[in-house]
N, C-alpha and C positions, 0 to 999 in steps of 0.2 A: 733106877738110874745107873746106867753103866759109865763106868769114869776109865782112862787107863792108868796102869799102875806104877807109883811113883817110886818104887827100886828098881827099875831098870837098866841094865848096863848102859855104861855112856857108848859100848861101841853099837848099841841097838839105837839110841837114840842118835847118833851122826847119822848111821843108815837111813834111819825114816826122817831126816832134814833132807837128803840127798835124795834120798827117792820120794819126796812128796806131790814133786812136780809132775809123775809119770804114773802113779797108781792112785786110787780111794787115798783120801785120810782114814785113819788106823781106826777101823768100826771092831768095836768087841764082835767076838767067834759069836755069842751066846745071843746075839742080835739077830732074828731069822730074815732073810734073804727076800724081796720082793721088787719087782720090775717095776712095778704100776704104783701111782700115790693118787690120790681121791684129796683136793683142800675141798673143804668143808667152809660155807659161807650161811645167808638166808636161806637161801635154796633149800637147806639140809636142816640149819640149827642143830638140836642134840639127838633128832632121831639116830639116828645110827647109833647110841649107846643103847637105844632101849630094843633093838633087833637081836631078840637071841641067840645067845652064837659066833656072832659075828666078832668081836673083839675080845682077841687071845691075849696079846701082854700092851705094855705103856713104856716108854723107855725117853732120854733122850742120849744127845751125842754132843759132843765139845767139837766145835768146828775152827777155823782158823780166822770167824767173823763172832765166834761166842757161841753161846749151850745154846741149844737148839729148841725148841719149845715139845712140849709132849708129841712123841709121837706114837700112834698105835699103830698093830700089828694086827691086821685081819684076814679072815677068808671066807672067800665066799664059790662054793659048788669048786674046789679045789684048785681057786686062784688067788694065791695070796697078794695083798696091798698093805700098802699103810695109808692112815689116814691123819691128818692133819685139820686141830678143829679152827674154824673161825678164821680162816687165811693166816693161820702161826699166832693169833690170838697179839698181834703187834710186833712180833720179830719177823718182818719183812725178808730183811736179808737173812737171818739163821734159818730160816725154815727151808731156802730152798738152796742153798749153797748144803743143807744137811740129808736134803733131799738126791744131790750130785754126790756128797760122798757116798749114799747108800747104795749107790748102784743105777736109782732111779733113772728111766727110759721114757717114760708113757706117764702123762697126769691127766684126769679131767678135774676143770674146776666149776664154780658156777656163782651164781647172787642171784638176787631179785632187783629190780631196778625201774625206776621210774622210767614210763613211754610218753616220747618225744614222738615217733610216730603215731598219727591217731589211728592206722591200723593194727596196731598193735594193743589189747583189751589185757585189760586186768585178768590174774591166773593163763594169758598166753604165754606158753614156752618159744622163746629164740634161740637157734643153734647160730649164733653169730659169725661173723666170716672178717672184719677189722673193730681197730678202734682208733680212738683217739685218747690221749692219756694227758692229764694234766696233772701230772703229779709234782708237786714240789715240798715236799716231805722225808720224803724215802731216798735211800738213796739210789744214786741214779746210775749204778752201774757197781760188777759184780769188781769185788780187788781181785788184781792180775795174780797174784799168788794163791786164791784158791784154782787156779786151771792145773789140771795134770799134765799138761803139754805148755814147758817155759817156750818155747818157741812160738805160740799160736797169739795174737790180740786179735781178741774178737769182735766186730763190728759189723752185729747183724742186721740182715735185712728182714722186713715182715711183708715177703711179701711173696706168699700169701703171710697173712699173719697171723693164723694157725692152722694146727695140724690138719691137711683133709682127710685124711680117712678116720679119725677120731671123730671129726665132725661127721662125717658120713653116719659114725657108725653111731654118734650120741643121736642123731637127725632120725634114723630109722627105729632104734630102741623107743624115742618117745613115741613115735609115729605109734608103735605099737603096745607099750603100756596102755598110754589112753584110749584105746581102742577097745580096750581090756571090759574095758567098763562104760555103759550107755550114760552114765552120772558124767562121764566127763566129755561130752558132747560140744558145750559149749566152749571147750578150750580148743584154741586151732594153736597149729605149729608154726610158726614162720622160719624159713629158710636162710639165713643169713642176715643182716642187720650190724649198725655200726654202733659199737656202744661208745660211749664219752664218760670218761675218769673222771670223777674233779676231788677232789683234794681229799675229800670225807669233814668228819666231823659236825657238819650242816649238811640241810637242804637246801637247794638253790634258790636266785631268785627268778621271778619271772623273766627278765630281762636276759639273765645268762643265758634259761632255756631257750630264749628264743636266740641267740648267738648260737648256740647250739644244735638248734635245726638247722640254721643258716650256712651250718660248716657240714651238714648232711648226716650229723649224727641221729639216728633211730632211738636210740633209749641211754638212759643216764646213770650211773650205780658208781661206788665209791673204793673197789679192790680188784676188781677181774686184770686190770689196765696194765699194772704192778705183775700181775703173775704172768701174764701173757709176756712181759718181756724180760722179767727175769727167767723163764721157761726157755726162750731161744738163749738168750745168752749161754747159756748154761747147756744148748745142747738136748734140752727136752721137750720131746712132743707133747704141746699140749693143745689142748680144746677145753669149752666150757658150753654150760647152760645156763641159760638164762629166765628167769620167773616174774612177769610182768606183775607189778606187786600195786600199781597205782600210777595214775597220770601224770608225766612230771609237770612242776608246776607251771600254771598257767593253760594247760594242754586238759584240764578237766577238775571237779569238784571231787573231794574225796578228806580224811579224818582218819585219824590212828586207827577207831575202831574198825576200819577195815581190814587192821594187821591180825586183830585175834580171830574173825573169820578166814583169812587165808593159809596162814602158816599150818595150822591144822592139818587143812585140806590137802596144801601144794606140798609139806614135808614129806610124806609120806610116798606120794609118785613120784619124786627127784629121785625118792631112794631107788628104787625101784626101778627107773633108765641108769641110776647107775650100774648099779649091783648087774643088771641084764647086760649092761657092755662093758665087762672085764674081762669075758672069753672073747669075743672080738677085739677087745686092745690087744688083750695077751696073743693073739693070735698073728699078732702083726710082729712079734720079735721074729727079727732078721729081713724085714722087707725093705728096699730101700725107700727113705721117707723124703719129704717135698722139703724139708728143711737141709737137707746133707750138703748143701752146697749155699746156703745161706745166711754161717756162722761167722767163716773167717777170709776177710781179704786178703789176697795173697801176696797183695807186693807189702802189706804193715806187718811179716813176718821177719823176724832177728834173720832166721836162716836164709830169709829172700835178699836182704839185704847184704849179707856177707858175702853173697853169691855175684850180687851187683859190683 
């Protein structure tokens, strides 16, 4: 755990009050530098600890919303990331307000999630394109004093609602792991899809899911919803995958025991589209992205208004 150090000159500390607005919160030197974060959900579970290699140090960070939940430091074929397990493991806000101090650019995330479309089949991957979020838990919006620019309130749009070329490039990576291998035949890919948030902590009912098709959502899971719009808030591109895990309900017959035949199977190929599309994320630093114009309206700016 890296802390900052508490003898510090009072005139170093007015400095980093005065300039918090315009730079990083103050990441220890000894913290190694990465563009890209990987949140880790069902999708993944704990694989990725047991991939050798892959997971250099653990660390976290004191943010201006609270410490931040573990994060690791990995690389993979000479692209470092961090990964974050379990969508922050319940720090909603610390993870990715810690994820803006680090520098972070580029995220993919993913889940497994109940299908609300009946073309969509158990172990199918969705590279989704909106959502619908019903979250009333979290909170719903990033505080204006973690932004590095006092001047900007942000008030995004999702639309698109995530990154396309993340998705592009999640779309075509799975395309081709599972190709990889004739055992995974019976998994098809679908191209876009609208998931629906609900709250977590239950499964729905019949009834909801069916309000739920009705509003055109395609499949149901209970964290992607959160991350996709604390992602723009904040400025970062992100995309996710999705892991058809079971019918939602009502939409087909199904029992837990179908989780300990999946996860198995489906952890280990998530890894696998991830780890294959961090040289095309990373590839994307400095291209202009679908989001850049997306964060902040221009007339709810201080400086627009003083100008008025």
């Amino acid at each position: 755990m890296f802390r900052s150090c508490k003898n510090i000159s009072a005139i170093v500390v007015l400095f980093t009050l005065f300039s918090s607005f315009t730079a990083n919160a103050a990441v220890p030197a000894e913290i190694p530098k990465a563009r890209i974060a990987v949140l880790g959900g069902t999708f993944l579970n704990d694989i990725i600890f047991h991939r050798e290699g892959l997971i250099q140090k653990e660390f976290t960070i004191e943010t201006k919303v609270g410490q931040s939940p573990t994060i690791y430091y990995a690389e993979w074929e000479g692209v470092p990331f961090y990964y974050v397990h379990s969508h922050g493991e319940g720090k909603w806000l610390e993870t990715w307000v810690a994820l803006y101090d680090l520098g972070v650019e580029e995220a993919i995330g993913g889940a497994t999630a109940g299908a609300i479309n009946k073309k969509m089949g158990v172990y199918d991957y969705v590279i989704p394109d909106d959502f619908i979020e019903m979250n009333i838990d979290r909170p719903l919006r990033i505080p204006h004093a973690v932004y590095r620019d006092p001047n900007a309130i942000p008030l995004p749009r999702f639309v698109p609602a995530m990154d396309t070329d993340i998705r592009h490039i999640l779309l075509q990576q799975t395309k081709k792991v599972l190709k990889r291998n004739k055992q995974n035949r019976d998994i098809d890919v679908h191209e876009g899809g609208v998931i629906v948030q609900t709250r977590g902590g239950r499964f729905e009912t019949v009834a909801e899911i069916k309000m739920m098709q009705r509003w055109g959502g395609d499949l149901v899971t209970m964290s992607v919803g959160t991350e996709i719009s604390y992602a723009r808030m904040l400025g970062i591109n992100y995309a996710n995958i999705i892991v058809i895990s079971n019918p939602a309900e009502g939409m087909g017959e199904w029992d837990f025991s179908l989780m300990t035949e999946l996860y198995p199977r489906v952890n280990p190929i998530s890894l696998d589209i991830v780890l294959a599309s961090l040289k095309p994320v990373a590839a994307l630093q400095g291209k202009p992205r679908v989001s850049d114009g997306l964060i902040n309206h221009p007339e709810m700016t201080s400086q627009k208004k003083e100008e008025n």
